[in-house]
N, C-alpha and C positions, 0 to 999 in steps of 0.2 A: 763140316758146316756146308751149308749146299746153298748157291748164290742164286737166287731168284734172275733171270732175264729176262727184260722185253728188248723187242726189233723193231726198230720205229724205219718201216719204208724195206717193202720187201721186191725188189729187183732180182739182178743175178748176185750181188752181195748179199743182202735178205735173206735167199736162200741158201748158202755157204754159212754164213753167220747159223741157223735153224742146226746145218748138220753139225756142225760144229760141235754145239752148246750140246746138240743129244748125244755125242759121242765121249764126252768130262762127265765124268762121275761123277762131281761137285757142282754142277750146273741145273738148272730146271729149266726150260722156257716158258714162261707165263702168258707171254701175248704176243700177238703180233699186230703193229698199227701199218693203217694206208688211207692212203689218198682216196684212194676208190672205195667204189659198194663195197663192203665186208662179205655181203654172202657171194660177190663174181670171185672170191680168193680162196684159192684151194692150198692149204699148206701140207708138207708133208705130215706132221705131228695130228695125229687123235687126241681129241681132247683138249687143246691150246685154245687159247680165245683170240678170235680174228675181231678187233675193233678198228672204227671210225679214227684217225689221228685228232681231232676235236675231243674224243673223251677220253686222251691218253692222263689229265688232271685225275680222274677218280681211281687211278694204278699207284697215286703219289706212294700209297704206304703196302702194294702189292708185291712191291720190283725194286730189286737191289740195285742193279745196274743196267742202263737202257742203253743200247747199242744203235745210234746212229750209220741209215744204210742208203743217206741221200748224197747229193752231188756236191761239189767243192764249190761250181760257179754259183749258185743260188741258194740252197740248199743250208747248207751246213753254216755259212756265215748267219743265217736266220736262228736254225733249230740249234744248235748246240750249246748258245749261249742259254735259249729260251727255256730248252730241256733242262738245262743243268741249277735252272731254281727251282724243279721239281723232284729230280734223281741226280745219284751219280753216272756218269756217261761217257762214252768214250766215243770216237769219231775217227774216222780215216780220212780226214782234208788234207788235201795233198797238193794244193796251189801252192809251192813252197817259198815266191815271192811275199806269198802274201801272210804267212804263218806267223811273224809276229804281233803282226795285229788280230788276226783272230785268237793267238793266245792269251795276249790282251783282254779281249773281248770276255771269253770263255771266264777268265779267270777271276775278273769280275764277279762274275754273275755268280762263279761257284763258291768264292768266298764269303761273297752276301750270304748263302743258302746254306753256307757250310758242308759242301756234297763237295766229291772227288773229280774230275774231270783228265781224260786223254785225249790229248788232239792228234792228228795223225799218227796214228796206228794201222802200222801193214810193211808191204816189205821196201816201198820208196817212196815216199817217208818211209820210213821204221826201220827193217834190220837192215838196210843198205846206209842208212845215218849213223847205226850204233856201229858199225864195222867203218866206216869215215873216220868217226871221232875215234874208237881204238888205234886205228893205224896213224892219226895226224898227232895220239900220247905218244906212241912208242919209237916214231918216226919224223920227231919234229923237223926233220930235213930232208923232203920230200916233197912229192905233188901228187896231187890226189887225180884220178879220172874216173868214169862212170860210163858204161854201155849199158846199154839197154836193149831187147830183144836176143833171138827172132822170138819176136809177139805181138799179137793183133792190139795195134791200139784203136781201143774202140770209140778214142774220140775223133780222130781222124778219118775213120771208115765212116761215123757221123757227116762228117763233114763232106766226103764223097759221095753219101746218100741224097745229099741236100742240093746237086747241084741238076741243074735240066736235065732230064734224057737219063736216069743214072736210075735203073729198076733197085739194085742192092749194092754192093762193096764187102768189102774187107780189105786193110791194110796192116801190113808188117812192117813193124820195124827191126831192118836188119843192122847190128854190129857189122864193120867191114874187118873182114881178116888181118888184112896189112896193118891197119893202126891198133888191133888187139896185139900181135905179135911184136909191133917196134913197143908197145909199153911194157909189154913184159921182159922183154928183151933188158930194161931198165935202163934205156939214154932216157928215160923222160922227154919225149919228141914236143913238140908245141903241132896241135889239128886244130883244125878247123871244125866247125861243123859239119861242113859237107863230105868231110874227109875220115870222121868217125863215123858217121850211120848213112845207108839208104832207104830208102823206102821203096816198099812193092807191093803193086795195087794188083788187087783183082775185083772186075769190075762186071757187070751185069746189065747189060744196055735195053732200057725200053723199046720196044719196038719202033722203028725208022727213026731213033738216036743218032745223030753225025757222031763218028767214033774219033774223030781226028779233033771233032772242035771240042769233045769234054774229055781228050785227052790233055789238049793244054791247057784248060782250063782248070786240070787236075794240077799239073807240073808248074804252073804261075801261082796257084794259090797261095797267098801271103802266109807266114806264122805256121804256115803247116808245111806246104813241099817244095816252094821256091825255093830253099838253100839247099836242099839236097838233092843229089843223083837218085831219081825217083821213074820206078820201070811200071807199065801201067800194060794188066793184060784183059782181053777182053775175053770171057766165059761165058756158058750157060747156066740159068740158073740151077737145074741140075747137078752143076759139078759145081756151082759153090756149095750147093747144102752138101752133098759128100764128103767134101775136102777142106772145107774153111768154115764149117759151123761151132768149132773149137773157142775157145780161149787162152791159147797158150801164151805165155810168156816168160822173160827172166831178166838174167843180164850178169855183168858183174862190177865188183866194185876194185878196184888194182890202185893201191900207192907204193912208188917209186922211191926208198929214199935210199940213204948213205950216213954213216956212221964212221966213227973213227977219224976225224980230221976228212971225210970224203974218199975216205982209199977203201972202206969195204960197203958194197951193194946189197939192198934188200929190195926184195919184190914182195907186199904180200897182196893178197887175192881172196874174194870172197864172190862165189858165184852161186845162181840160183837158174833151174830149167823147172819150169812149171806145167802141168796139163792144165789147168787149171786157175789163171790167175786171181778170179774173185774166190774160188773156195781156199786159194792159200791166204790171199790175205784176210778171208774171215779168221782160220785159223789163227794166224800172228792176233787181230783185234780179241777173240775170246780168250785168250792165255792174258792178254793187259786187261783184260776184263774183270779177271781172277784177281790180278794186282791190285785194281782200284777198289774191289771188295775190302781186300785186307787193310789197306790202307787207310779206307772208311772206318772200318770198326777198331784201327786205332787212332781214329782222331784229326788225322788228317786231312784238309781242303783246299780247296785250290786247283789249278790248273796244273797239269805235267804232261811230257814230252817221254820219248820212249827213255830219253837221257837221263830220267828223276828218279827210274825204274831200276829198283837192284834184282839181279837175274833171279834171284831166288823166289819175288816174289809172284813171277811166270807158271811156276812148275807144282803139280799137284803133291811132290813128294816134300818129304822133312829136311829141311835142314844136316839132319842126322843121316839119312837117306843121300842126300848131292854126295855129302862128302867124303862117302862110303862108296856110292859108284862111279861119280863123272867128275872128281875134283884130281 
C-alpha cells in the first residue's frame, strides 16, 4: 500500500523530507506547501504539486500524511495542532521544555478529527529519547548524560548572524573529551555545563567591524555562550563557504549504571556522526511516517511520541521478514 505525502514548509528539512519519501517504495509525494510564490520553488521532483500553504484544505482527501517542516519557536505550536484536524501528521518540535503541552495540544485536535498525530520525530527528540528510555528500563541504577556535537547548530550561528558588524557565522558545538571519557569510564562524574561542551565560532566580519567588540559580545551572549568555554575565529568569507557550508552533526547518548547490589558496572552508549543533520532526521520523521499510516488505517488517533511507536511499525519489511533477519 503506498502512503500518499505532503511537505508543509520546504527549508533544508523540506528538502530531506522530499528525498526521503522518493527514496521508500511505499511513499508517493503529492505536494509540496509554502509560504512563498509557488512558482519562485523549484523542487527536486517532476511532476509534484508546488502549492500556496492557504490551499493546503483542498489536499484534505489527496494526502495520507502531511509532514510538518516548520520551526519549534512559532511554527509548529500553530500548525500542528491546525493541520492535524485536516490529515494525520507528524512534526519534529523539539523545544523539549515545552513538549507536554504541545502534546497536549496536538492531541486534542487529533482526537476531535480522529487523525494520527507525531510530535518530535528525529534524532533529539527521537532515537536519542528511545535509547534514554531503553537504558533508564534496563538500568534502573544509573545516570543518564547526553552530548551533543561536533555539529553546527544552526540556531546559534542565527544568533551570531544577528549581532552588528557580523557579515555570516557558523557555530559548533563541541563535546569535550575529558567529560566523554570520565562517563565512560563509569564513576558517574557530576559536570557542569561548561564543563561537558564548548563552543566554536567562525565568524565573517563586515567590512570595518571592531573584531574584539563582537567578539565579547559573542562570549557574554546570555542562553547561548555565557556558560560556556566559547573560542571565536575570525575568517573569510571564502573559507567559510569551503569549509563550513555543511550541516554536520551527532552526539551521544551514555547511561552509567550498576547492578547486583552495586558491585557490577555497565556503561551503555548510543552514538550518532551525521554529514547531514536535517537529511537524517528527515529520514527518522518518514519511517514514523510509515507508522502513523498504519496506525491510521487501524483505527487509531491521537497524539504519540516516538515512545507509542513499536519498532515494527518503522520498517517497510514483514513481520515475518524482522524476525528472520534482525531479531
Amino acid at each position: 500500500m503506498t502512503t500518499r505525502v505532503g511537505i508543509y514548509g520546504y527549508g533544508n528539512l523540506g528538502r530531506g523530507i522530499e528525498l526521503a519519501v522518493n527514496a521508500a517504495e511505499d511513499m508517493e509525494l503529492v505536494a509540496v506547501f509554502t509560504r512563498r510564490d509557488p512558482a519562485s520553488v523549484k523542487i527536486a521532483t517532476s511532476g509534484v504539486t508546488v502549492a500556496n500553504v492557504k490551499d493546503v484544505e483542498s489536499f484534505k482527501d489527496k494526502i495520507d500524511v502531511m509532514i510538518l517542516c516548520g520551526g519549534s519557536a512559532t511554527d509548529l505550536p500553530e500548525q500542528t495542532p491546525a493541520l492535524a484536524k485536516l490529515f494525520n501528521v507528524v512534526d519534529s518540535f523539539d523545544t523539549h521544555a515545552k513538549i507536554p503541552t504541545h502534546f497536549a495540544n496536538v492531541d486534542a485536535s487529533a482526537k476531535s478529527s480522529k487523525h494520527v498525530a507525531l510530535i518530535s520525530a528525529g534524532w533529539d527528540p527521537g532515537m536519542f529519547s528511545l535509547n534514554r528510555l531503553y537504558a533508564n528500563a534496563v538500568l534502573p541504577n544509573g545516570k543518564d548524560y547526553t552530548f551533543w556535537g561536533k555539529g553546527v547548530s544552526q540556531g546559534h550561528s542565527d544568533a551570531i548572524r544577528r549581532i552588528e558588524g557580523v557579515a555570516d557565522a557558523r557555530q559548533y558545538t563541541c563535546p569535550v573529551q575529558s567529560a566523554l571519557d570520565a562517563v565512560r569510564s563509569g564513576s558517574n562524574p557530576e559536570l557542569t555545563t561548561r564543563e561537558k561542551h564548548t563552543r566554536l565560532c567562525y565568524v565573517v566580519l563586515k567590512d570595518g567591524a571592531d573584531a574584539a567588540k563582537v567578539e565579547q559580545e559573542i562570549k557574554n551572549m546570555p542562553n547561548y555562550f555565557s556558560d560556556y568555554d566559547t573560542t571565536v575565529n575570525f575568517i573569510s568569507q571564502e573559507e567559510l563557504d569551503k569549509n563550513h557550508k555543511g550541516l554536520p552533526h551527532g552526539g551521544f547518548v551514555i547511561r552509567s549504571g550498576s547492578t547486583g547490589n552495586g558491585k557490577n558496572k555497565h556503561v551503555i552508549e548510543y552514538s550518532l556522526k551525521l554529514d547531514s543533520n536535517p537529511e537524517f532526521t528527515a529520514s527518522v520523521i518518514v519511517a514514523y511516517a510509515r507508522a502513523v499510516a498504519r496506525l491510521f488505517n487501524e483505527g487509531a488517533s491521537g497524539c504519540k511520541t516516538v515512545f507509542d511507536i513499536a519498532p515494527a511499525y518503522l520498517s517497510t519489511l514483514s513481520g515475518e521478514q524482522l524476525r528472520a533477519t534482525m531479531l
